[in-house]
C-alpha positions in Angstrom: 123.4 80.6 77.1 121.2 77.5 76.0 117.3 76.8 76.5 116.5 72.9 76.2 113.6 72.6 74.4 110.9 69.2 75.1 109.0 70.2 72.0 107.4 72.1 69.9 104.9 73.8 72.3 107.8 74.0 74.6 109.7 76.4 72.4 107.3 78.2 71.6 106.0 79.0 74.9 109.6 80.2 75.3 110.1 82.2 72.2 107.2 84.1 73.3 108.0 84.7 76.5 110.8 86.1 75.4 110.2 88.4 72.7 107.5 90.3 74.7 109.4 90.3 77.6 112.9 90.9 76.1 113.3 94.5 77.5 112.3 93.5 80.9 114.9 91.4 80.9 117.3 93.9 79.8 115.8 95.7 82.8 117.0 93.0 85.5 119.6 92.5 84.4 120.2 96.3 84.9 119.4 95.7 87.9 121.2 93.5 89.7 124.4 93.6 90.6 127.6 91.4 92.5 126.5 90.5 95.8 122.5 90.3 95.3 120.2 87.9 95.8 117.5 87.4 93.4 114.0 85.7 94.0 112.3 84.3 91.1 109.0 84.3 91.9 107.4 82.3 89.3 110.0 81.1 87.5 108.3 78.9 84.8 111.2 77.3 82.2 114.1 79.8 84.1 114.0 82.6 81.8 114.9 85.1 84.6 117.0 82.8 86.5 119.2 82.0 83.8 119.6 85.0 82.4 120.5 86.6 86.0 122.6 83.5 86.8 125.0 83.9 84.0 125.5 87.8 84.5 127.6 87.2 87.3 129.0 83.7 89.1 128.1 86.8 92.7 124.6 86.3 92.2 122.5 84.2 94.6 119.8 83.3 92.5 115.9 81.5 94.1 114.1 80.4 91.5 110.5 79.2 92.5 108.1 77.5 90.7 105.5 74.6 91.6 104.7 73.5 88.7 106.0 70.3 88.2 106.0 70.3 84.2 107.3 74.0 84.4 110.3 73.0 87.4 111.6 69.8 84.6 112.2 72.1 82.5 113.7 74.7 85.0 116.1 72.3 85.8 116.9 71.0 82.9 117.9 74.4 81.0 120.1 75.1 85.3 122.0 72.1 84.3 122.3 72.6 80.8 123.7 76.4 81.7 125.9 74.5 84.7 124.1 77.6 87.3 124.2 77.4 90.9 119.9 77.8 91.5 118.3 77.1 94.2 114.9 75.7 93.0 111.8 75.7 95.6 108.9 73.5 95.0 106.6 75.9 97.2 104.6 78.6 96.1 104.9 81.6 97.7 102.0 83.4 99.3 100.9 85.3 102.3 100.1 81.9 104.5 102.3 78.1 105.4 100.3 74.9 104.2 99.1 73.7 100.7 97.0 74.6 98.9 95.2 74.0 95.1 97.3 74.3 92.1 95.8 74.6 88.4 98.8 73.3 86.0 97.9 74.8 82.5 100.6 74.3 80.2 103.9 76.4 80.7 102.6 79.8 80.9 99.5 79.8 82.9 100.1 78.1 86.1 98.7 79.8 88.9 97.2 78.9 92.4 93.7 78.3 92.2 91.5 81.4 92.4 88.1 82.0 94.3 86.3 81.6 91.1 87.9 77.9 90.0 87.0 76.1 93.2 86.6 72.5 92.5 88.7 72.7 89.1 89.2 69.0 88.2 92.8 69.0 87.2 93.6 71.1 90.3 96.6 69.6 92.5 98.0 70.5 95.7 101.2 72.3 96.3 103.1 73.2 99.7 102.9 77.3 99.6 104.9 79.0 102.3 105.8 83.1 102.9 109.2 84.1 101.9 109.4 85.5 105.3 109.4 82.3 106.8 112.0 80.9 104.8 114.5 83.8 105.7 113.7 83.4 109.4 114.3 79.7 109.1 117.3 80.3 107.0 116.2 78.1 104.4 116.9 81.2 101.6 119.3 84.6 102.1 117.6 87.6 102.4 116.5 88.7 98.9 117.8 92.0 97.6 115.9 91.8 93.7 112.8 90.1 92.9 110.9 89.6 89.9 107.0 87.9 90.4 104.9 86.8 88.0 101.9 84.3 89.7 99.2 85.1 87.3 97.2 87.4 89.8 98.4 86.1 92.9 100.4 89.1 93.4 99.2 90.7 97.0 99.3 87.1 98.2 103.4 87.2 97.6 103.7 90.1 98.8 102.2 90.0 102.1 104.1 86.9 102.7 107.0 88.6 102.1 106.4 91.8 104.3 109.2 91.7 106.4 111.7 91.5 103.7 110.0 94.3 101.7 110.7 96.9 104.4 114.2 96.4 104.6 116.3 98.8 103.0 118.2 96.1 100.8 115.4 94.6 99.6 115.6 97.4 97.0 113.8 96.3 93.4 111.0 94.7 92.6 109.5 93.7 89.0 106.7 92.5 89.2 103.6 91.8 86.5 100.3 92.7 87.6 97.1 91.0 86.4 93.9 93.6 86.4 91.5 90.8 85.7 92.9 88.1 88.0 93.7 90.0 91.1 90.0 90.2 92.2 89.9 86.4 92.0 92.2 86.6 94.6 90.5 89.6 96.5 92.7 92.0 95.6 93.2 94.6 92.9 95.8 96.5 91.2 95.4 99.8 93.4 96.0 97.4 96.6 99.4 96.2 94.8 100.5 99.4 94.3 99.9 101.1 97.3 101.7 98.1 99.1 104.3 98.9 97.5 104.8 102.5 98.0 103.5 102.3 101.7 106.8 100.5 102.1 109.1 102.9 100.7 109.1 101.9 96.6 108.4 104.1 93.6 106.5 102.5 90.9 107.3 102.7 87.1 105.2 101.1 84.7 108.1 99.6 82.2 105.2 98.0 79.4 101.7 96.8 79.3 100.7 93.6 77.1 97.1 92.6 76.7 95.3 92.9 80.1 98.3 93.1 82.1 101.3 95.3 82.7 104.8 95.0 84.3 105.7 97.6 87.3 109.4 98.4 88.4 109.6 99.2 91.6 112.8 100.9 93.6 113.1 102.2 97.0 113.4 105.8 96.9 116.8 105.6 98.6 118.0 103.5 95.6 116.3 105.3 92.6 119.3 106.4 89.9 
C-alpha cells in the first residue's frame, strides 16, 4: 500500500499519525471483516480507509471528511491504492444544513466550537446525520465505524442514533477529546454512557496527551 505525499508537512502529519496510532489500526483491522461496511468518520489523508480497503476487495468502505485540503489528499492516496471509497464532503453531526468549518492543517480540522465563533478562516461545510443518509439510501447501513472529529463526538453520534441501535452496527472506535467535548456541550461521561445505553461495552485501547481512543462492541458481539 502507497501514501502520496504533497510535502514535507504532509508526510509528516502522516508519519505521526501513524506511529501513534499504529495499534489501533491493527485493532480495525481486527475488526472488520467480508461483508462490512465501514464509516470513516473523519478520515483526514485515508489512513483508516486505506488500510480497511485493501484488507479485503468485501469491504464497503465511507470515508468522510470536509476538509478540502485533507479530501485532495484522500483521493489522491484512493487512487493511488486503485480502492473503491465512497468519499462524502459532509460532515457528520446530530443536525442537516451547514455549518462553520475551521481548516487547520491536516490534523486539526474540526467544526467550529462554541468557543471560536467568528474564527476568521472559518468556512462553511454541508453537515448532515448518518441516519439520514441510510434512510435516503445515499450510504449502506454501516456495520464498523471509527470517528475522530476533534471533540465533535456526541454530535456524530446522535446523528447516527438509529444505526447505533441496530444489532449489526456492532463496533465502534472512536477517539474522545476531554478538553474539546465541552466546547461542544458535551463531555466524555455523556459519550460513554451513549454508548452503553445502546448496548456497547467500552474499552479504553490507549490514551495520548489529552485524549484517549475507546473500542466499543455490542455485548452480543464481544469475543
Amino acid at each position: 500500500m502507497s501514501f502520496a505525499s504533497s510535502g514535507a508537512s504532509v508526510f509528516y502529519d502522516f508519519t505521526d499519525d501513524f506511529e501513534s496510532e499504529k495499534d489501533i489500526v491493527s485493532e480495525v483491522l481486527d475488526a472488520v471483516e467480508g461483508g462490512d461496511v465501514f464509516y470513516d468518520i473523519g478520515a483526514n489523508i485515508g489512513l483508516y480507509a486505506c488500510f480497511v480497503g485493501t484488507a479485503s476487495d468485501d469491504i464497503d468502505v465511507v470515508a468522510f471528511e470536509p476538509s478540502h485540503r485533507a479530501s485532495s489528499e484522500l483521493r489522491k492516496n484512493i487512487e493511488l491504492n486503485r480502492l473503491d471509497v465512497q468519499i462524502r464532503s459532509e460532515a457528520l453531526s446530530d443536525e442537516c444544513g451547514t455549518a462553520s468549518f475551521v481548516d487547520e492543517g491536516l490534523t486539526q480540522n474540526h467544526l467550529q466550537s462554541r468557543a471560536e465563533t467568528g474564527t476568521a478562516d472559518a468556512t462553511e461545510v454541508p453537515i448532515v446525520t448518518g441516519d439520514s443518509l441510510v434512510d435516503d439510501g445515499e450510504t449502506p447501513h454501516p456495520t464498523v465505524a471509527k470517528i475522530d472529529v476533534e471533540g465533535a463526538e456526541m454530535q456524530v453520534l446522535q446523528g447516527l442514533d438509529a444505526e447505533l441501535s441496530r444489532p449489526e452496527f456492532r463496533t465502534v472506535f472512536c477517539e474522545v477529546h476531554p478538553r474539546k467535548l465541552p466546547e461542544y456541550d458535551s463531555s466524555p461521561e455523556e459519550v460513554e454512557q451513549f454508548l452503553r445505553e445502546r448496548g456497547f461495552s467500552l474499552e479504553t485501547l490507549y490514551e495520548r496527551r489529552s485524549q484517549y481512543y475507546l473500542k466499543a462492541v455490542k455485548d452480543d458481539h464481544e469475543e
